[in-house]
GUTOR-190531 format. One record per residue: y, z, x of N, C-alpha, C, O in turn. Coordinates in pm, whole numbers, plus 50000, padded with zeros to 5 digits. Each point is the difference from the previous one (the first is absolute). Layout:
YZXYZXYZXYZX
...
end
This chain:
500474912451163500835008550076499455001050140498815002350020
502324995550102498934999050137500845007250033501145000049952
498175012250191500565005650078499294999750110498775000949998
501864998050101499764998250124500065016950096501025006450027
497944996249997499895009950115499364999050130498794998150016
502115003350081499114999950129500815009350105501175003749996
498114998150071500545006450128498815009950061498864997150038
501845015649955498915009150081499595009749906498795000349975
501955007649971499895009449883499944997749832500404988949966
499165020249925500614998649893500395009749934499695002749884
501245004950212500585010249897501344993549958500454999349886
500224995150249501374997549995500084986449990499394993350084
501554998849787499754989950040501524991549969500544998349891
499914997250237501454997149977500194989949931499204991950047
501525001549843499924990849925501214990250047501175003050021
498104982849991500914991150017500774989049887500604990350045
499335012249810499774985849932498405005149950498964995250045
501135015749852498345004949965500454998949869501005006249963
498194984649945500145001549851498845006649929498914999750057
501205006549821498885000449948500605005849819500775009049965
498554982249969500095000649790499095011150036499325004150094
501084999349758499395012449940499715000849859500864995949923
497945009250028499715006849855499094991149936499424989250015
500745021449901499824998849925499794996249873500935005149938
498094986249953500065004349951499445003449885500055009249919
499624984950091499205002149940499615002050073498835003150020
503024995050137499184999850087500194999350055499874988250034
500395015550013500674996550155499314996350111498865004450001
501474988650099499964992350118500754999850086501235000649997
497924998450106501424995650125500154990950124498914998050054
502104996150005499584995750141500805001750064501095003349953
498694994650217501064999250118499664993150063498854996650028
502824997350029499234992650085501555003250130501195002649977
497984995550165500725000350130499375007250116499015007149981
501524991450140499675002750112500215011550062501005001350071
498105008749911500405014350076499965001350096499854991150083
500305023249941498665007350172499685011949922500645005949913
498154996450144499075016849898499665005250165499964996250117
499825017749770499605007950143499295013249915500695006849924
497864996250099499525009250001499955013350025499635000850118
500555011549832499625013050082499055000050103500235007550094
498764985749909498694995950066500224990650118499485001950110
501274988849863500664990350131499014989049981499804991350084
499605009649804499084991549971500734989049966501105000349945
498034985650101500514989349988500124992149825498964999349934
502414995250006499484995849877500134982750017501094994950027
498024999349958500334985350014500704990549842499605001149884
501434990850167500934994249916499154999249853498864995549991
501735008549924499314998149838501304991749881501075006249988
498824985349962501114997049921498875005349850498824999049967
502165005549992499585004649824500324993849888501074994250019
498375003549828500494996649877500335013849926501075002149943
498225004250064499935010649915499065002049934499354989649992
500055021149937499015001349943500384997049828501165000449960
497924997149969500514999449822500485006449947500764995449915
499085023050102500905005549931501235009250042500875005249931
498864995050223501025009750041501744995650030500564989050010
500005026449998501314994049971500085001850170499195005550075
502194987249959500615002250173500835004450011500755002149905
499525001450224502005004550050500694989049906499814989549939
501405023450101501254989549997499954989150115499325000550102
501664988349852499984990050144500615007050121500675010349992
498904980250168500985009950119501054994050038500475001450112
500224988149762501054989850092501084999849859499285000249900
501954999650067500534990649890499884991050025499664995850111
500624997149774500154984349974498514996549988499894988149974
498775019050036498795000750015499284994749840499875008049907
499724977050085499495001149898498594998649974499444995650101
499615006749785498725002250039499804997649835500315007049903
498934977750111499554998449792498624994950050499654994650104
499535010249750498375002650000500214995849851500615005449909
498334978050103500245000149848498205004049954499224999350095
500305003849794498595004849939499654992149898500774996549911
497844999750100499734998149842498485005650009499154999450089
500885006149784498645015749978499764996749876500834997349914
497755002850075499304998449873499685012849961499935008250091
499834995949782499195009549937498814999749918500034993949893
499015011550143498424996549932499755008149969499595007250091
500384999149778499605008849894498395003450042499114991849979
500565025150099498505000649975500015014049925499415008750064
500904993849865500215007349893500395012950043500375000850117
499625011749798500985014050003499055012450038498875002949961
502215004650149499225017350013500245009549867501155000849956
498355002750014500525007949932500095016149986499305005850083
501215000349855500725015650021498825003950137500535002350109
498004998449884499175006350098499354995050120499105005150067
501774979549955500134994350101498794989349971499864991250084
499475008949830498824992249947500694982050029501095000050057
498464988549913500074989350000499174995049924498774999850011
502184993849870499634994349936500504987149948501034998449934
497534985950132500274988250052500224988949892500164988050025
499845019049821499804995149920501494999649946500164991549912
500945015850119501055002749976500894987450026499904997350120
500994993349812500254989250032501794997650061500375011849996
500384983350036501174992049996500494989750067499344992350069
502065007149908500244986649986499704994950181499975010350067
499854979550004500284993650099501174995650059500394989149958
500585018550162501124994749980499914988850191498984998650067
502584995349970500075000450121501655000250004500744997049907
499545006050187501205007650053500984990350132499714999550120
500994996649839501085001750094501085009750084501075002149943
498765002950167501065001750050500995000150122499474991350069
501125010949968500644994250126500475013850090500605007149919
499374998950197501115013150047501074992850056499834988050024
500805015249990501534999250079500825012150074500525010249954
499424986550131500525015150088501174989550118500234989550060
500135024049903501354996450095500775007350095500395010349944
500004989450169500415011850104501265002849987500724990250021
500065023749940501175001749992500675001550099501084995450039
497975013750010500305008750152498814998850086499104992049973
500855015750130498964999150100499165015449913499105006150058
501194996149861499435012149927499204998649862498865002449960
502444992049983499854999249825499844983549936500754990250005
498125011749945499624983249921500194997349849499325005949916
501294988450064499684992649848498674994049961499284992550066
500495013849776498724993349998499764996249850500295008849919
499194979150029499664996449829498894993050031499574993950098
499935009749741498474993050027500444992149841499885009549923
500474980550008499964993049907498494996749943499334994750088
500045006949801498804996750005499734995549839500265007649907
499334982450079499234988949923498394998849949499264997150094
500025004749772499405004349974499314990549868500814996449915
497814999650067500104992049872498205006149996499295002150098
500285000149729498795006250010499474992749874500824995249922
497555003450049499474996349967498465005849923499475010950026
500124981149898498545006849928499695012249959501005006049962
498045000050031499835009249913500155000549870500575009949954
498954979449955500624995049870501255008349983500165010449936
500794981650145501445003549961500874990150022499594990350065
501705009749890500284989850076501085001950113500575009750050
499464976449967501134997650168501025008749985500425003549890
500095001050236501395006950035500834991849993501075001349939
498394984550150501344993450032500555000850157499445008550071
501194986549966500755006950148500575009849946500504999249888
499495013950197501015004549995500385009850111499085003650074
502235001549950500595002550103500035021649956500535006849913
498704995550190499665015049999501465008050024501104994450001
498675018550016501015010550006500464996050136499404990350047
501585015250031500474997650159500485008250032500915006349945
498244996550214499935011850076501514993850109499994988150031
501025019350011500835000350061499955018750058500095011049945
499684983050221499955014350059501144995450155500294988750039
500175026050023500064999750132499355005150051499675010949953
499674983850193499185003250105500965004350115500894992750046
498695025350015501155007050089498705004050076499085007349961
501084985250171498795005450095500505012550122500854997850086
498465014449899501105010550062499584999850150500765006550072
498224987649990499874999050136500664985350050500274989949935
499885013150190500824987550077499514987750008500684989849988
498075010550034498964988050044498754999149840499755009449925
499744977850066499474992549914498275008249973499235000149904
500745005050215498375009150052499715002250095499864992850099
499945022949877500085007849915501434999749901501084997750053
498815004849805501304997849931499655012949852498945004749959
502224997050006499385007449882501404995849879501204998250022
498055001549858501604990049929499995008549913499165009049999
502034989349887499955003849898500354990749901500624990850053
499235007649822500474991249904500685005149893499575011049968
501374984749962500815003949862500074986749930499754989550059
500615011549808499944987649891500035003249885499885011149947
500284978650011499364998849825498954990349973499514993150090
500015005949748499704987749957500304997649883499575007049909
501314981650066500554994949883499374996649902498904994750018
501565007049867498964997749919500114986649925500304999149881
499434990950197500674984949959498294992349945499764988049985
499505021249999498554990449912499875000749851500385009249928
499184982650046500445003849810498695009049939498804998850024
501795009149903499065013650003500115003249805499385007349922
501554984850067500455005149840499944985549882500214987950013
499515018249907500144989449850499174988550088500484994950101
498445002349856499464988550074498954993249917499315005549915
500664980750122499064991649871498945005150032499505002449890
499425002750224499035003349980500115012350111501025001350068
497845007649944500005011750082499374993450190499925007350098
499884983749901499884989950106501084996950139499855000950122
501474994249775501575003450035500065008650093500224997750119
499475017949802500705009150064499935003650176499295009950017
501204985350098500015006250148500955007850013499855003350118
501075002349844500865009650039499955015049916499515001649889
501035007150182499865013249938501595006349921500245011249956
500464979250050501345001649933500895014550087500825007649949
498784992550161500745017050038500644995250141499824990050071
500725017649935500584997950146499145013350110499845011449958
499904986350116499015012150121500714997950133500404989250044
499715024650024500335001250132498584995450061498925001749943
501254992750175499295000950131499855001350094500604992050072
498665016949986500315010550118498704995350047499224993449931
500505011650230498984999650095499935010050118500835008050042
498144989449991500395002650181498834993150061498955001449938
501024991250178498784995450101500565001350145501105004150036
497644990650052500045003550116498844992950062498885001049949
501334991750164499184990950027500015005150173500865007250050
497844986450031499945001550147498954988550025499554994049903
500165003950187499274990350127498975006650091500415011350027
498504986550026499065007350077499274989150064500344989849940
498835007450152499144992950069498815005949905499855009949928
499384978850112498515004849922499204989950072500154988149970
498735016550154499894993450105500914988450068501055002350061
498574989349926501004987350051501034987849853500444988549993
499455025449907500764989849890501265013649927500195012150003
500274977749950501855007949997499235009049789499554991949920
500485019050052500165005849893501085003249922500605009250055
499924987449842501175008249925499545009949924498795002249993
502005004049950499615011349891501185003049902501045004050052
498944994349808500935004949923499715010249927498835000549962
502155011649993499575009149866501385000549953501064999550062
498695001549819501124998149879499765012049846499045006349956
501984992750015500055007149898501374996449858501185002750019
498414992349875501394994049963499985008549849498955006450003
501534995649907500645002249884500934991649919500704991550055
499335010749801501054992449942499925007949869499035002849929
502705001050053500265010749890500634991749905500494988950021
499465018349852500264991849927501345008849934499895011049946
501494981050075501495007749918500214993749875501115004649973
498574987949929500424995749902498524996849941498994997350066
501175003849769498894997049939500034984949927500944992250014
497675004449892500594986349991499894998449843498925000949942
502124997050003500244995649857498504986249981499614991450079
500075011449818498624991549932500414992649857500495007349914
499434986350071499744987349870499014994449950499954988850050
499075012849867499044993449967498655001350105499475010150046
500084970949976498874999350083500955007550131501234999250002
497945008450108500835002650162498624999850102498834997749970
501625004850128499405002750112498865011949997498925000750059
501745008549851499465014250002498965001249847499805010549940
499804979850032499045001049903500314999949871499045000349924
502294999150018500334998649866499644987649911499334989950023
501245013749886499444989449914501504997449922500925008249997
499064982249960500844990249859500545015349889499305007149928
502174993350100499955007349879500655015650104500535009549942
499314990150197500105014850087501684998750046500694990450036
499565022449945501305000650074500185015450021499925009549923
500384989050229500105014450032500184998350163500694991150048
498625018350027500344999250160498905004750070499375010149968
500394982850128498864999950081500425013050139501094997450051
498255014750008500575008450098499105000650131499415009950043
500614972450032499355000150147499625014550037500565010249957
498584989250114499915010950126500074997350115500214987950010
499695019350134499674994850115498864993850042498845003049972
501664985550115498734995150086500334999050141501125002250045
497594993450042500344994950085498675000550100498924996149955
501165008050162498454993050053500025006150136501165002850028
498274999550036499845007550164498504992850083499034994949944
501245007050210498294991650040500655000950169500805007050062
498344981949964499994995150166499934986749990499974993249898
500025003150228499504989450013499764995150172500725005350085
498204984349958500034999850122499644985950054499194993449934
501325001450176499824986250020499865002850151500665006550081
497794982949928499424999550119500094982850077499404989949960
501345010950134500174982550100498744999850005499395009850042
499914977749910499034994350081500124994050113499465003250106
501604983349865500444994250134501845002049967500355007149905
500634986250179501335001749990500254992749810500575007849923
499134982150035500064998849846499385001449901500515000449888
497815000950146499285008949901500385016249954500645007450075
499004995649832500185015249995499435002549858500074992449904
499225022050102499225004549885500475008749954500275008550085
500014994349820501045006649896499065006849900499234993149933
500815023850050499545007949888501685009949923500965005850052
498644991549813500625009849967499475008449891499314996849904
501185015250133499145010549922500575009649909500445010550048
499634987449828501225013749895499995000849876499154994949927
501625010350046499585009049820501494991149975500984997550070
498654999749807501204997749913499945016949840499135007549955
502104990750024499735010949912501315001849840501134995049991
498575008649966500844997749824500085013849942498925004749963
502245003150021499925008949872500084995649885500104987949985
499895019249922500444999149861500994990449925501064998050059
498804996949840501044993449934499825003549866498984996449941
501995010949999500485004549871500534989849878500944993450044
498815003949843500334988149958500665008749869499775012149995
500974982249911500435009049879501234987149914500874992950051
498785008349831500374992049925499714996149864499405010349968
500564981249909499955000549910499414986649945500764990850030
498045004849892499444985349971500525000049830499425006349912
501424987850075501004994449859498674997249931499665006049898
499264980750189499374995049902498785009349974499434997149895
500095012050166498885009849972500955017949948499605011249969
501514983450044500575016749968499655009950025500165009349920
499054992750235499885007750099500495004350121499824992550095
500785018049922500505009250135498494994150102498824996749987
502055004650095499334996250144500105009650119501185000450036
498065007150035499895006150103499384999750085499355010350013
500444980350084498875002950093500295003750108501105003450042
497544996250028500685004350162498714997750065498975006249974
501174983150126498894998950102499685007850103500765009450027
497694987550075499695009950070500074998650167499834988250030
500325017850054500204997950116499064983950063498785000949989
501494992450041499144989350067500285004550161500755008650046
498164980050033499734998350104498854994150051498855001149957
501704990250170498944992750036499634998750155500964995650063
498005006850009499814998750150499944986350024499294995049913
501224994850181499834990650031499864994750116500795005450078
498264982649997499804995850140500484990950028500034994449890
500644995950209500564987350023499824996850061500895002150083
497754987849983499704994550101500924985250023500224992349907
500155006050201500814984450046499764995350131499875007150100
500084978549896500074993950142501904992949991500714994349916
499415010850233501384993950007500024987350109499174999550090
501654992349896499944992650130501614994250051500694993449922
499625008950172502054997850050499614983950051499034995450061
501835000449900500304985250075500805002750073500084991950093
500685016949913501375005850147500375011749961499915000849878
500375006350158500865011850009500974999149875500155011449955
500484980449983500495001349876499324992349860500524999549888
498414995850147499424994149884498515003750020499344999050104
500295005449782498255004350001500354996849815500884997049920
497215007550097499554995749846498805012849976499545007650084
500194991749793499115019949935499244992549856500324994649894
498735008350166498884998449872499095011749937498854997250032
501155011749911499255010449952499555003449877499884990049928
499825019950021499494999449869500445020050027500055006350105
500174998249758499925011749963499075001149943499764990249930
499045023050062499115009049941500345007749941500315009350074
499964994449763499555015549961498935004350022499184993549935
500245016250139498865007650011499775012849888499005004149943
502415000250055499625013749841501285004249983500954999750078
498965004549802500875003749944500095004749852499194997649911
501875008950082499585007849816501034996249881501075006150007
498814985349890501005000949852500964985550096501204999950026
498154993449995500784985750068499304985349995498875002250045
501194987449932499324989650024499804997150103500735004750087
498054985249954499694994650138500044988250002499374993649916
501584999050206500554987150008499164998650222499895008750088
499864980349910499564994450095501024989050028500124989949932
500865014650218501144987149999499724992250170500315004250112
499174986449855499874987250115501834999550005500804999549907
499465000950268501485002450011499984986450099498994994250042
502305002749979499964991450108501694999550050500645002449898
500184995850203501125000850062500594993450077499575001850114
501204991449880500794996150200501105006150039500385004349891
500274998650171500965007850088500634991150124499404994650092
501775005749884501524995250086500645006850051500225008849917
500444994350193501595007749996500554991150114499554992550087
501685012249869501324991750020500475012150117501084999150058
end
């Protein structure tokens, strides 16, 4: 994702042809790319910066229709084992190895409001278990409504769903399961700005996203949610969703150093149902999770609409969640 800033300031920054993806999502991401003018409260000078985006943060809406902006991903996951309820870590805790496909697609409706899907692809491995297989995860479909005029300073909002198109039910092994069988709203809000930081251009993002869950998900047998051969009943999601920053520093006009910094977070999930072959009632109910995480990246633009993002995510802590280590990597286009 590249964006281009230059001029004199960076509060205001008029957008000519400025793209930039977003999310999430595991994760969201983003980029822009085009030719501004900025202008400081300070009158301080910002020199031209084109951007990718950092690994996990989400962006504006686009500032143009017809504005398109695709970021395709592929992210590994490396099992270093689980926090548990008292935030402890424990390295001995095992699972499977996966890596991930996925692609954003954003699209400009208006000079306001963006279209946005993230399709994402998924196949996992080891842990004496066996293969998933490919398979094609749940799908996030949101709109992006940015309520200020200009690209940055900008402040957006987001609405959506996510479909529940991953197979989550009756499954040959518990491996299968990537989807949560429910349908969830998704909501946000972020807000991004620009600053000088001696003689190199700074961004800054903070975000905040949610995802509710309106429908529950009918279960069959092996699922997603831990059953076994023999279960039938209904699985009752809770909310998730994740909040942070993030900040990207120009080294030169196509280098740029990218942190991102935030909590992901999980309520409860209620499970209830009946095992034919053990002739036991079923009730459970899991416990709040959460996890702090860091995202260091180097970005580098080949132009103003094409750059490339290499990073890795950190869990640093977290409580009643596993710990996955994901080597990320990206390129970014817009049209």
């Amino acid at each position: 994702m590249s964006l281009v800033l230059s001029g004199v300031t960076a509060w205001t920054v008029g957008c000519v042809g400025l793209a930039q993806a977003a999310d999430t999502a595991t994760a969201t991401t983003p980029a822009a790319a085009t030719s501004a003018t900025t202008n400081t409260s300070a009158d301080k000078p910002l020199p031209e910066q084109w951007y990718t985006g950092s690994i996990y943060s989400p962006s504006p809406a686009l500032p143009a229709p017809g504005m398109i902006a695709v970021e395709p991903y592929v992210a590994a996951g490396l099992p270093a084992g689980a926090f548990g309820s008292n935030g402890h870590l424990n390295k001995n805790v095992g699972s499977q190895k996966s890596i991930s496909q996925y692609t954003l697609f954003k699209y400009g409706l208006t000079s306001h409001l963006s279209f946005y899907l993230l399709p994402d692809y998924s196949y996992s491995w080891g842990n004496h278990a066996k293969r998933s297989g490919l398979k094609f995860n749940d799908l996030p479909v949101e709109f992006e409504y940015r309520l200020t005029p200009h690209y940055t300073p900008s402040v957006s909002v987001y609405l959506g769903f996510n479909a529940p198109t991953g197979d989550y039910s009756n499954l040959a092994n518990a491996s299968e399961g990537v989807g949560q069988g429910a349908w969830f709203i998704r909501y946000g809000l972020h807000t991004q700005f620009a600053l000088p930081f001696f003689k190199h251009a700074m961004r800054f993002r903070f975000w905040a996203q949610g995802r509710q869950p309106v429908t529950s998900a009918r279960l069959r047998n092996i699922s997603s949610y831990g059953t076994e051969m023999g279960f039938s009943g209904r699985a009752h999601p809770g909310p998730f969703g994740n909040e942070g920053g993030s900040v990207e520093l120009g080294i030169t006009k196509r280098w740029v150093f990218a942190m991102d910094l935030y909590h992901t977070w999980s309520s409860s999930t209620t499970l209830r149902g009946y095992n034919r072959n053990t002739g036991m009632n079923v009730h459970s109910r899991t416990g709040w999770s959460g996890a702090f995480n860091v995202g260091p990246a180097i970005e580098y633009n080949f132009s103003a609409d094409v750059g490339a993002l290499v990073g890795v995510i950190l869990p640093v802590a977290g409580h009643n969640t596993t710990r996955s280590i994901s080597p990320q990597c990206a390129v970014f286009a817009m049209f």
